[in-house]
Structure formats: structure tokens, C-alpha cells
C-alpha positions as CSV (number, residue, x, y, z in Angstrom):
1,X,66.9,140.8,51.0
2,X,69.5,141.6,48.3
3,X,72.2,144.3,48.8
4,X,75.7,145.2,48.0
5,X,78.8,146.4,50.3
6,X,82.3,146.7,50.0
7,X,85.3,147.0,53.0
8,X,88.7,147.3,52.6
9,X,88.5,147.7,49.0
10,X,86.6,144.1,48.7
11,X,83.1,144.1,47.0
12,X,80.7,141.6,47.7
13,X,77.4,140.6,46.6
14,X,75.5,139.2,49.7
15,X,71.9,137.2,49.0
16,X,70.5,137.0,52.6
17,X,67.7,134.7,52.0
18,X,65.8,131.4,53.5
19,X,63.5,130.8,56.0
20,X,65.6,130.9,59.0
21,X,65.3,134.3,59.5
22,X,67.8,137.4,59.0
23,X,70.7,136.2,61.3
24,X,70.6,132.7,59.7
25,X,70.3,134.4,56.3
26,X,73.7,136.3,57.1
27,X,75.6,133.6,58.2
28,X,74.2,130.9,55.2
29,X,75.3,134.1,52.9
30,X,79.0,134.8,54.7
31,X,79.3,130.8,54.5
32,X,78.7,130.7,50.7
33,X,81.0,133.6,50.1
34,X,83.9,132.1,51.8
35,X,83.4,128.6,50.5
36,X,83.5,130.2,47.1
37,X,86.4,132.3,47.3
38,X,84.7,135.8,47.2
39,X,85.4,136.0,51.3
40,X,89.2,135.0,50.8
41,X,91.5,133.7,54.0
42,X,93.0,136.8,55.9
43,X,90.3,139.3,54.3
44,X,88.7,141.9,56.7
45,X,85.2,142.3,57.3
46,X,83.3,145.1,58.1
47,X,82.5,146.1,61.5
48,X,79.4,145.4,63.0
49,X,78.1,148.6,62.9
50,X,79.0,149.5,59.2
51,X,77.6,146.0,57.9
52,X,74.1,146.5,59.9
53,X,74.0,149.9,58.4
54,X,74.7,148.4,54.7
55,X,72.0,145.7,54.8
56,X,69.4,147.8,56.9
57,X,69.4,145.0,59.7
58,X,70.0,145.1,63.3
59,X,73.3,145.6,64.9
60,X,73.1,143.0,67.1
61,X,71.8,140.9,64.1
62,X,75.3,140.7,62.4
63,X,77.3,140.7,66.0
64,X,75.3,137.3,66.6
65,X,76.1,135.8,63.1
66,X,80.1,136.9,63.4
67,X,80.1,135.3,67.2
68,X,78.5,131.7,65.7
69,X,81.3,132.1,63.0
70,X,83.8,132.6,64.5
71,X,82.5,129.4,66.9
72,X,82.1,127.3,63.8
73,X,85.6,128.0,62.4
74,X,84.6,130.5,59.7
75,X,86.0,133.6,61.1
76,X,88.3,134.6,63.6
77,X,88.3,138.0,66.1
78,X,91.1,139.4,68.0
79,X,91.2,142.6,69.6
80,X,92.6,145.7,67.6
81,X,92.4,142.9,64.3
82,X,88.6,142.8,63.8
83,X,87.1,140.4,62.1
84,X,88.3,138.4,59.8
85,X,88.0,135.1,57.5
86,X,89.7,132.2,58.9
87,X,93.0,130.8,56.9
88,X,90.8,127.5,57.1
89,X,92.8,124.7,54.8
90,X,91.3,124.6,51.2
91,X,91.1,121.5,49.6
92,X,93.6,120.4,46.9
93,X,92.9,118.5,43.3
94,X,95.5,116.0,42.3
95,X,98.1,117.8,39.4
96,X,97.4,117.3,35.9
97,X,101.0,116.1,34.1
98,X,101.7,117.4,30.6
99,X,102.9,115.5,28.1
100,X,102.2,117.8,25.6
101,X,102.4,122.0,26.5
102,X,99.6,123.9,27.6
103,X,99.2,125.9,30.9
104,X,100.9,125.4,33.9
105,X,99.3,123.0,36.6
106,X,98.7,126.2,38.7
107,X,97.1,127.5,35.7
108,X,94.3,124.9,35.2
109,X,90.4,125.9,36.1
110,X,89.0,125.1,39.5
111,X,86.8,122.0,39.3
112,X,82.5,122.5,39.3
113,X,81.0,124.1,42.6
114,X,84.4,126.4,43.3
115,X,85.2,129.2,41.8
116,X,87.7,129.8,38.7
117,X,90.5,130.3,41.1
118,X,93.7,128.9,40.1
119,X,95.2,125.9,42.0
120,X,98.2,125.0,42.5
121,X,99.9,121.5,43.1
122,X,101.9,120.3,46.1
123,X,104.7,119.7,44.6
124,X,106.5,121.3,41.5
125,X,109.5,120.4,39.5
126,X,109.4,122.0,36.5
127,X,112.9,122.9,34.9
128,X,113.4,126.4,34.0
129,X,113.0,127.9,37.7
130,X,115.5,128.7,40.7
131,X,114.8,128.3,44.0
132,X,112.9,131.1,44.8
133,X,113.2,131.3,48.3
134,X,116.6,131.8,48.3
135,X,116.6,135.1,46.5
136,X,119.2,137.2,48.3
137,X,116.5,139.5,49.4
138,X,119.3,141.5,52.4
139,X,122.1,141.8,49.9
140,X,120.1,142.7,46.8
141,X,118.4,145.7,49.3
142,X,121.7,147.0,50.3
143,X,122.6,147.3,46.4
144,X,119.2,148.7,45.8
145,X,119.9,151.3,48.6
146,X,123.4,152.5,47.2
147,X,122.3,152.4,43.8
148,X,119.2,154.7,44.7
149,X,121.6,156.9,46.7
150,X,124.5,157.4,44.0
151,X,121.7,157.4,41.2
152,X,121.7,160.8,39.0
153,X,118.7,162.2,38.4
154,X,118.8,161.4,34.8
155,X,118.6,157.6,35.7
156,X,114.4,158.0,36.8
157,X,113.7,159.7,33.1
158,X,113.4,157.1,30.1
159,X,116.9,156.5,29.2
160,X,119.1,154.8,26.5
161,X,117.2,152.3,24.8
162,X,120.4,150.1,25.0
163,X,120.0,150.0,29.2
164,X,121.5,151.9,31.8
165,X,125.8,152.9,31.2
166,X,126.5,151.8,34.8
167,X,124.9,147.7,34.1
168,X,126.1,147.7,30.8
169,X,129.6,148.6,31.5
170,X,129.6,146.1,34.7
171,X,128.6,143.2,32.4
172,X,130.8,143.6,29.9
173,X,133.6,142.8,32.4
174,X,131.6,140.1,34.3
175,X,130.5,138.1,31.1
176,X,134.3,138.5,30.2
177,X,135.8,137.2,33.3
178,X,133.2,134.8,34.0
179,X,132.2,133.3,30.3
180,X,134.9,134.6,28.3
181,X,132.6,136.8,26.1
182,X,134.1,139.9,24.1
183,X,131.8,142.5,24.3
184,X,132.4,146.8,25.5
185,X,129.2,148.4,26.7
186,X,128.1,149.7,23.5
187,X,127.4,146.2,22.3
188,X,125.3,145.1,25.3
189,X,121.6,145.5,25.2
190,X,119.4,145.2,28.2
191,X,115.9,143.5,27.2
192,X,113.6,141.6,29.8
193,X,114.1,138.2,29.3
194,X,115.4,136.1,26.7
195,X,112.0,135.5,25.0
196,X,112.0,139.6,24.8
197,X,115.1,139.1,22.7
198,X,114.0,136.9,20.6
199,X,111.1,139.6,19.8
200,X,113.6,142.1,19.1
201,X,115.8,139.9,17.1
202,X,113.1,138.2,15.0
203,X,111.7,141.3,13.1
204,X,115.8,142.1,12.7
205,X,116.4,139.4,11.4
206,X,112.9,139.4,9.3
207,X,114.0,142.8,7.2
208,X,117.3,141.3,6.7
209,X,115.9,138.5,4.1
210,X,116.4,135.8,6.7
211,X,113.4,133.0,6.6
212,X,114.7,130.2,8.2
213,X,116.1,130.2,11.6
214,X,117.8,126.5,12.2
215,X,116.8,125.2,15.7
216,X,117.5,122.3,18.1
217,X,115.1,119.2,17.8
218,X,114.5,120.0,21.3
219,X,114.0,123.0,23.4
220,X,111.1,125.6,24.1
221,X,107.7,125.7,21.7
222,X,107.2,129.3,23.2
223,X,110.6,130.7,21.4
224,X,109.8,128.7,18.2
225,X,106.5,130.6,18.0
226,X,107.9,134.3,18.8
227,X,110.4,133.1,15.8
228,X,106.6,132.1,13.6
229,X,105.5,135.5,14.7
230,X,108.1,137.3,12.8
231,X,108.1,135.2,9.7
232,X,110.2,132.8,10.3
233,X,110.5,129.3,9.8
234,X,112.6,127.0,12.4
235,X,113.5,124.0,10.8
236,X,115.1,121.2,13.4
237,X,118.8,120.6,12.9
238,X,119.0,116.6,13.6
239,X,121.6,115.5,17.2
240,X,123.3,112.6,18.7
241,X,125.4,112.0,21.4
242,X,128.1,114.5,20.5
243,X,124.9,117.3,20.7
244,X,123.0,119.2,17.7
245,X,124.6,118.4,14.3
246,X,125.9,121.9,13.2
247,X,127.7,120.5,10.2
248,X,124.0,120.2,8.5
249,X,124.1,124.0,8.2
250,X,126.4,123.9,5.7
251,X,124.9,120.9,4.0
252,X,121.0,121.5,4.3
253,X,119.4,123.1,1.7
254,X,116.6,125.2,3.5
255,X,120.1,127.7,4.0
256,X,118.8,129.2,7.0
257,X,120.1,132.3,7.9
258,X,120.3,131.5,11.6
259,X,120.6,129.3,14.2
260,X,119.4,129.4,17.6
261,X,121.4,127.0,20.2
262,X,122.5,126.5,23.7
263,X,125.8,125.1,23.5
264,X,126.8,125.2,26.7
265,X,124.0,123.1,27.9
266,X,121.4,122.4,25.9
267,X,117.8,122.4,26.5
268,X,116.6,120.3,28.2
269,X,118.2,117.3,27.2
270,X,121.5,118.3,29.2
271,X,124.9,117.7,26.6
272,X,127.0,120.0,25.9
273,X,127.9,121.1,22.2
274,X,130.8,119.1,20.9
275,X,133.8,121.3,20.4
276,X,133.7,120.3,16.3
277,X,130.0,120.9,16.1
278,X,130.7,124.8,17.9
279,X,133.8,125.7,15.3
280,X,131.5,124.1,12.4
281,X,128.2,126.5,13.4
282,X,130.8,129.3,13.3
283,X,132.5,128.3,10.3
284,X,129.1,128.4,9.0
285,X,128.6,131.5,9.7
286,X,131.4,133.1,8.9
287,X,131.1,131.6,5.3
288,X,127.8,132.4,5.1
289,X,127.7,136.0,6.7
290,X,124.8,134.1,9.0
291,X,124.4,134.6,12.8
292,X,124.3,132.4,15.6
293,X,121.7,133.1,18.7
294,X,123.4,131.9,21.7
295,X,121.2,131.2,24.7
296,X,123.1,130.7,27.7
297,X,120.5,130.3,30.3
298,X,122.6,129.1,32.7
299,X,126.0,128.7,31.9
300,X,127.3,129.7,35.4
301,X,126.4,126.5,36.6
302,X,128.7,123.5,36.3
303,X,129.2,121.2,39.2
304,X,131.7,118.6,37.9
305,X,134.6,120.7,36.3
306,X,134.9,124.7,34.8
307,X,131.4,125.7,32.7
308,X,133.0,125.5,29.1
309,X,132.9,128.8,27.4
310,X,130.7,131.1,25.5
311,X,130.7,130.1,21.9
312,X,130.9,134.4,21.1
313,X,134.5,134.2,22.2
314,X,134.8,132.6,18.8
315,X,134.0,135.2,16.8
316,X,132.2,138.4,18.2
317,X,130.2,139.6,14.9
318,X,128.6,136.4,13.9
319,X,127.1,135.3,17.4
320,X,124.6,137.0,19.5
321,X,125.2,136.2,23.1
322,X,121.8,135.9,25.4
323,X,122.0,135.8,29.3
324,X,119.8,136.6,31.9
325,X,119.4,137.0,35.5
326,X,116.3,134.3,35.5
327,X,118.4,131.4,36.5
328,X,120.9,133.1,38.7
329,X,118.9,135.4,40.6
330,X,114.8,135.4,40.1
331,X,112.8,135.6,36.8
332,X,110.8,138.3,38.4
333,X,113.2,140.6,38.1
334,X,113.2,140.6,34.2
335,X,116.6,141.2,33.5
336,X,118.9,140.0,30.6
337,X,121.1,141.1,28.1
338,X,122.2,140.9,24.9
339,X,125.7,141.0,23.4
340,X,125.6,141.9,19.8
341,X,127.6,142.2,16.7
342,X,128.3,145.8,16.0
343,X,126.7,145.8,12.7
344,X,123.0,144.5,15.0
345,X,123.8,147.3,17.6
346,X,121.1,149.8,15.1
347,X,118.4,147.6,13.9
348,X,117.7,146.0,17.1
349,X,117.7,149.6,18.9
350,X,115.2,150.6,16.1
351,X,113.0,147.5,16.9
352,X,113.2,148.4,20.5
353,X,112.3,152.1,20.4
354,X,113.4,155.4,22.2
355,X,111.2,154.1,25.4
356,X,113.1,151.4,27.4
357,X,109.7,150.6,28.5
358,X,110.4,147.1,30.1
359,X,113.5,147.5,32.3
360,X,113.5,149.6,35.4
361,X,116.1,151.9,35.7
362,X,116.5,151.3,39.6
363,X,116.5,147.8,39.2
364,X,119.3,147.9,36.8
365,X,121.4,150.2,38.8
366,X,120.3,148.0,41.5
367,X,122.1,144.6,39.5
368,X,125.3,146.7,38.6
369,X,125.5,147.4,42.6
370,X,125.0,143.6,43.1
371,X,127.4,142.4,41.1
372,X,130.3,145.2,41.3
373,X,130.1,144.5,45.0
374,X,130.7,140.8,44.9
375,X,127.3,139.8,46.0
376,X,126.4,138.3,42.7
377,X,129.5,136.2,42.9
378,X,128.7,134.8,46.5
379,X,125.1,133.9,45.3
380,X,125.9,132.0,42.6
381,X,128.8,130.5,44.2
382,X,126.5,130.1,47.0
383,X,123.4,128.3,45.0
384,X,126.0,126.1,42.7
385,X,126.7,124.3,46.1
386,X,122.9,123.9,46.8
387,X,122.1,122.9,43.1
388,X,124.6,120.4,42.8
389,X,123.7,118.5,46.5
390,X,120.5,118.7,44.8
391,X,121.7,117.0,41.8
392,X,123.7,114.4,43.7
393,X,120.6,114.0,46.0
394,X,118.6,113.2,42.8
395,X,120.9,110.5,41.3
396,X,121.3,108.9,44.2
397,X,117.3,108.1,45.4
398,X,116.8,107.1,41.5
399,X,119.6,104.8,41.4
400,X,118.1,103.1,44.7
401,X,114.6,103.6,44.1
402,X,114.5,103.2,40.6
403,X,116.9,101.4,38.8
404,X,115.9,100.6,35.4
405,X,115.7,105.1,35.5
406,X,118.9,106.8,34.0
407,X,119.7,110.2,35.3
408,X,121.4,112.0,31.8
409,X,123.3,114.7,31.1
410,X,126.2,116.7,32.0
411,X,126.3,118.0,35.8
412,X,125.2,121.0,35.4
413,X,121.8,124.0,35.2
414,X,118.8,123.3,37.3
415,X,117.2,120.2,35.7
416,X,118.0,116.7,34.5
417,X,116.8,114.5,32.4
418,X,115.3,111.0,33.8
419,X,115.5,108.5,31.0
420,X,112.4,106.3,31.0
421,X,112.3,102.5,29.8
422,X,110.4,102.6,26.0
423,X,106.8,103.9,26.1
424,X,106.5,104.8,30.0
425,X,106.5,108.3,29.5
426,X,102.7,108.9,29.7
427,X,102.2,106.6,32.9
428,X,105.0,108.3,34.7
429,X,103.2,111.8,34.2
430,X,100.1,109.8,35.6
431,X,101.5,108.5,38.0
432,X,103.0,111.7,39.2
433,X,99.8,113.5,38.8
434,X,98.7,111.2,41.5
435,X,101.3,112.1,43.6
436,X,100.0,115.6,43.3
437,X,103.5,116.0,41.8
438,X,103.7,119.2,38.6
439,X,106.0,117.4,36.0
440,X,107.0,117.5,32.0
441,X,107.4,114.7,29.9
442,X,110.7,114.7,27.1
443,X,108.1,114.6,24.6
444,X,106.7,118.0,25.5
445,X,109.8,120.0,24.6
446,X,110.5,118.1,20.9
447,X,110.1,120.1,18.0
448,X,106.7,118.9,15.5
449,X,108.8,118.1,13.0
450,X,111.0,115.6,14.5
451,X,109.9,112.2,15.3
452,X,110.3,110.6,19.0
453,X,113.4,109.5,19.9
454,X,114.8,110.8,16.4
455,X,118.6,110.7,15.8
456,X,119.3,107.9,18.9
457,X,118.0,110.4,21.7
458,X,115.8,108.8,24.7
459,X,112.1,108.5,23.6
460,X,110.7,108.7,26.7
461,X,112.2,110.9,29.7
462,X,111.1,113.3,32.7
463,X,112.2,116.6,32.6
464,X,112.9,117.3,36.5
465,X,113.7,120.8,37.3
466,X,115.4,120.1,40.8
467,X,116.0,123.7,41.8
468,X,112.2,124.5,41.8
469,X,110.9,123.7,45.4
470,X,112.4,125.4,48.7
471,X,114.8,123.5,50.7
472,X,112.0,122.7,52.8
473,X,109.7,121.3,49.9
474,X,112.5,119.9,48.5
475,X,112.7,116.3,50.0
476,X,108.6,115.7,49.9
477,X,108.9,116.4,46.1
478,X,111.9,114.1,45.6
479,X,110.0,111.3,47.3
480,X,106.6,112.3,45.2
481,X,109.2,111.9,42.3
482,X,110.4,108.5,43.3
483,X,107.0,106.9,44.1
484,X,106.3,108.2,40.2
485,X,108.7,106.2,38.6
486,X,108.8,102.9,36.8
């Protein structure tokens, strides 16, 4: 007997079929559609009465079939709850480790005989990511409930494309005090993320002539393809120990027309830009009427002295300044900014459009609340503490556990690198995987075009993003780490 149903907005496809008879049937049926998936934990079923009347059986039929399920573990039943699928323990597949990109371990296909649900490993340290549990959920809904309160009716129609007046003007005086950035409102462009930026900035910089963006031999494949998408090329400016060689700008003969780098702290091997290399890229500029795309993902996080400055305090109309809210506070929000050079301000809000259609207006006006209050402050101040014990946590268990590791870079951002002995980059990731531990190799972040371990950086390294798990995840995944490790 074949039939369909849905409950609580949940549509199912039951086969009720074998020789055991119609109650058997059911439960066989219910059984295959929670193993599967289709039956999830928590999901409420139909009553009795309405799922007898669907399937043209007995009442008594399906009460029977609920009562041995909810004996065998399958279900549950409380009064004024109904009933229910159990939150029964699914099982877990060991992580894959990447040594090359490709989706996220949470992102890879169930195995054969489950469904194409998603799973997700035990542990995670992948850079990029704060902790998200400790999102300041209280304060940021006491700014969220001024800001709706004071908010003029204007603020819920569509808006300057640059961003709401009230965030823009906070920021200007935040990124001054805090990262010594020049910038008035008028200059400051609200986008929803950094890669969103990058897709305004490309087809800017696209109609401008500009062909070749210079970029650092290591960072992020995903920006270097929303560069491709616009036409551009990113040729790899060669580093060493003193950071990315900026000097080559003026010598290379591709003369790009930009240069995207994160001087502060660079991605994701960890140095900071030598002071000659930051008054050489803006030399360059300067000279060559280029433009420097500053990333500064997470410059309010140094741990060992003052977070150096922004390299736009050098010269305001030949650097583009890039910050966002994704380290600080929580990706999910999808706020960031851009500080631009007055003569960007009109092709960039021409390659955005009259629609600010990726930035809520409340959630704006919510983030000047935050910060104008001092909230902001207290969080960050708050989470450098965390990060750094973290940090300090993490040097310390791989100088006892694994010696011939080398934690590098500065002290700062959410992630360090773990230098690996010559060509045990690929068993580490194994090795990890086995641990049921999400990690990224060095290798994964350098550009195509430069070889491994080019210009005396390490060859073989973990990226370890140690701001990832929850405090209370936090020591399981450095000891999942540890066991990893040469």
C-alpha cells in the first residue's frame, strides 16, 4: 500500500509493504525513513488519528506501531509533545583533510546507503572563523533594540547605495582611532564581505584599463578567481622573511595596475609587511597612479605589542582599505566596509547599483549602536584575551608534544602556521583525518604559479585556525591536533 502524507510542513513518502502485515509494514516504513534522514531527530509526527486517516488503516493500527517505537528507541512520546523522532546518535565518517581546495569537510556527500545529507566532522580548525559561540548575542540585542527604536522611517526603504549615514559616520571615527585610517563618511562603502568588494572593485578596476592585479604567493584561491571573473590576471609578487617583495612592482614588467595585500598580517602565513616593503607598494603607487587593495581581516588583533597600522594612513587616494565585521563579530552578519579614494567613490557606487540589496539596514543601524556604545570595544577586547590563551595554549602542547613542529608567525589573528619537517604535509592531513580532525595544508592556499616553498618560505605547514571550536570543543580539538603531528 503506497500513499503520501505531510505534518508540520514535512512530506513524506511512506511504502507500507511486506508480509508482516499492516502494523509491521508501518513500523519497517517509519524505520527506513528515519534511518535515512527523511524522519529527522526532533520532527513531529502526525497524530494517530490523522496518519490512520492518510493511509486508510486502522487507528489502533498506527497507535500500536508508535507504542513498539517508541519501545525500540525510534520515537519518543510525552504528553502535550506528541510524537516525535528520537534525537538517537547518528553515526560519524572520519574528516577528509585538504591539501588542495575543494568543499568544506561538512560539505562532502554522505557515504552509500545514507542520504546526501551533509556531515560534519568533530573537530574543526580551519582559519578564517571566530568563535562562534561567543557572539555577543545580549549586547548586540540591546543595540538592535535602540537602533530599531531611534530608526527613521526612511532607514526600512532601499537607501544610499554607499550604506546607512549613521554606520558610516561611526566608522570613520572607529577605523581612525583604532587603525589610524583617514577616511569621512562619504568615502566609506558598506558591502557584504570582503569577497563582495572585490566584485565591486574588479569590474572598477576592469573599465579603468587595469589587467594585472599583483597578489601575494599565498592567500585565498576564491579572491584570485572573483579577480579572473573580471578580467584580470593576478600575477604572484615573490616573499621572504621581511614579507611580500613590493619593490618588484616597480621592477616587474607585467606593470600591474594593482595589488592586493594584507600587510598587517598576511594570509595565512602570519608576518607582517616590512615597514620598507609598505612605503615601496606606495611609492609604487604613487608613481604609477596605481592602487593598493588593503585587506585587513583582522587587524584588531595583536597579542604581543600595538597591531601596527593601516597602510591607507600612508596615503588615502592610492589605497583602498577593506575591513569587516567577519573576524570580530560573526561572518553571518555580512558586514564590511570599504574606505575608498575619492576619485573610486562613483565607479564603485555605479557597479553597485541604486539597490543596496545585500546589507540590511537594521543590521547596520544595529553595528553603529554596537560600536558607539562601547560594546564593540569590550568584545574585541574581550576575545583578544581568549584568542591569545588560545595561541599561547597552542605553542605550548606543540612544543611538548611535537618538537620537531614550529609554531610561525607573528602573535596575532585567529590562526597560525605549524611548520612541518620536508614532505610531511600530506600525512599530517591524513593523519588528522583520522582523528576526525577538519584541517588545511600550507600548500592549499599557494598561488599556481608559484612553486612549493618558493622564495625560502616553509614547504610543508598546517594552517590551524585556533579560534574555530567553542571553549568547550576547544581542548578535544587541540589534542586531535597533537595526536596529528609528526
Amino acid at each position: 500500500m503506497t500513499d503520501s502524507w505531510a505534518t508540520s510542513g514535512v512530506d513524506l513518502h511512506l511504502e507500507i509493504r511486506g508480509p508482516g502485515g499492516l502494523r509491521a509494514g508501518l513500523m519497517d516504513a517509519l524505520r527506513e525513513a528515519v534511518r535515512t534522514g527523511r524522519l529527522t531527530p526532533g520532527t513531529r509526527l502526525p497524530s494517530s488519528r490523522t496518519l490512520a486517516a492518510d493511509l486508510g488503516v486502522a487507528r489502533n493500527t498506527v497507535a500500536d506501531a508508535y507504542a513498539e517505537l517508541v519501545a525500540e528507541g525510534w520515537l519518543t512520546a510525552r504528553q502535550g509533545s506528541g510524537t516525535r523522532v528520537a534525537r538517537r546518535a547518528t553515526p560519524r565518517t572520519p574528516a577528509v583533510a585538504h591539501a588542495t581546495s575543494g568543499p568544506l569537510p561538512w560539505q562532502r556527500t554522505a557515504p552509500a546507503g545514507r542520504d546526501a545529507r551533509r556531515v560534519r566532522p568533530l573537530h574543526t580548525l580551519h582559519p578564517g572563523t571566530p568563535d562562534l559561540g561567543s557572539f555577543p548575542r545580549a549586547d548586540w540585542l540591546k543595540a538592535a533594540r535602540r537602533a530599531l527604536t531611534a530608526a527613521p522611517h526612511e532607514a526600512f526603504g532601499y537607501g544610499d547605495p554607499r550604506g546607512r549615514p549613521e554606520l558610516r559616520t561611526v566608522l570613520a571615527d572607529y577605523l581612525a582611532r583604532a587603525r589610524g585610517v583617514h577616511a569621512d563618511p562619504d568615502r566609506i562603502v558598506i558591502c557584504s564581505g570582503f569577497a563582495h568588494g572585490l566584485m565591486l572593485l574588479g569590474p572598477v578596476l576592469h573599465a579603468r584599463r587595469v589587467r594585472d592585479i599583483a597578489v601575494e604567493s599565498y592567500g585565498l584561491d576564491h579572491h584570485w578567481r572573483l579577480l579572473h571573473d573580471a578580467g584580470l590576471r593576478t600575477p604572484p609578487l615573490p616573499l621572504d622573511g621581511h614579507g611580500t617583495r613590493t619593490e618588484e612592482l616597480a621592477r616587474g614588467t607585467g606593470r600591474p595596475g594593482a595589488v592586493l595585500l594584507t600587510p598587517a598580517h598576511q594570509f595565512p602565513l602570519g608576518g607582517t609587511l616590512h615597514r620598507e616593503r609598505r612605503a615601496a607598494a606606495v611609492d609604487w603607487a604613487r608613481a604609477t597612479g596605481g592602487l593598493v587593495l588593503e585587506d585587513d581581516y583582522d587587524g584588531e588583533f595583536r597579542y604581543d605589542r600595538k597591531a601596527v597600522g593601516a597602510l591607507q594612513g600612508l596615503d588615502p587616494e592610492h589605497v583602498v582599505y577593506l575591513g569587516t565585521a567577519s573576524k570580530s563579530l560573526a561572518p553571518g552578519l555580512r558586514l564590511a566596509w570599504m574606505v575608498l579614494p575619492r576619485h573610486l567613490v562613483p565607479d564603485v557606487l555605479a557597479a553597485k547599483g541604486d539597490i543596496d540589496w545585500v546589507s540590511s539596514s537594521l543590521d547596520q543601524l544595529t553595528l553603529a549602536e554596537f560600536i558607539t556604545s562601547g560594546a564593540y570595544d569590550r568584545h574585541v577586547r574581550t576575545m583578544r584575551l581568549r584568542y591569545r590563551r588560545r595561541r599561547d595554549q597552542l605553542v605550548a602542547a606543540v612544543a611538548e608534544r611535537a618538537p620537531g613542529v614550529r609554531v610561525s608567525g607573528i602573535a596575532a589573528g585567529l590562526h597560525a602556521v605549524l611548520e612541518l619537517p620536508t614532505g610531511t604535509e600530506r600525512s599530517a592531513l591524513r593523519a588528522a583525518a583520522m582523528q576526525d580532525l577538519a584541517l588545511q595544508g600550507l600548500d592549499s592556499f599557494r598561488h599556481p604559479d608559484v612553486p612549493r616553498g618558493a622564495g625560502g618560505t616553509v614547504a610543508d605547514g598546517l594552517v590551524v585556525g585556533y579560534a574555530t571550536p567553542t571553549d568547550s570543543a576547544w581542548k578535544g580539538a587541540l589534542d586531535a591536533l597533537c595526536r596529528a603531528l609528526p
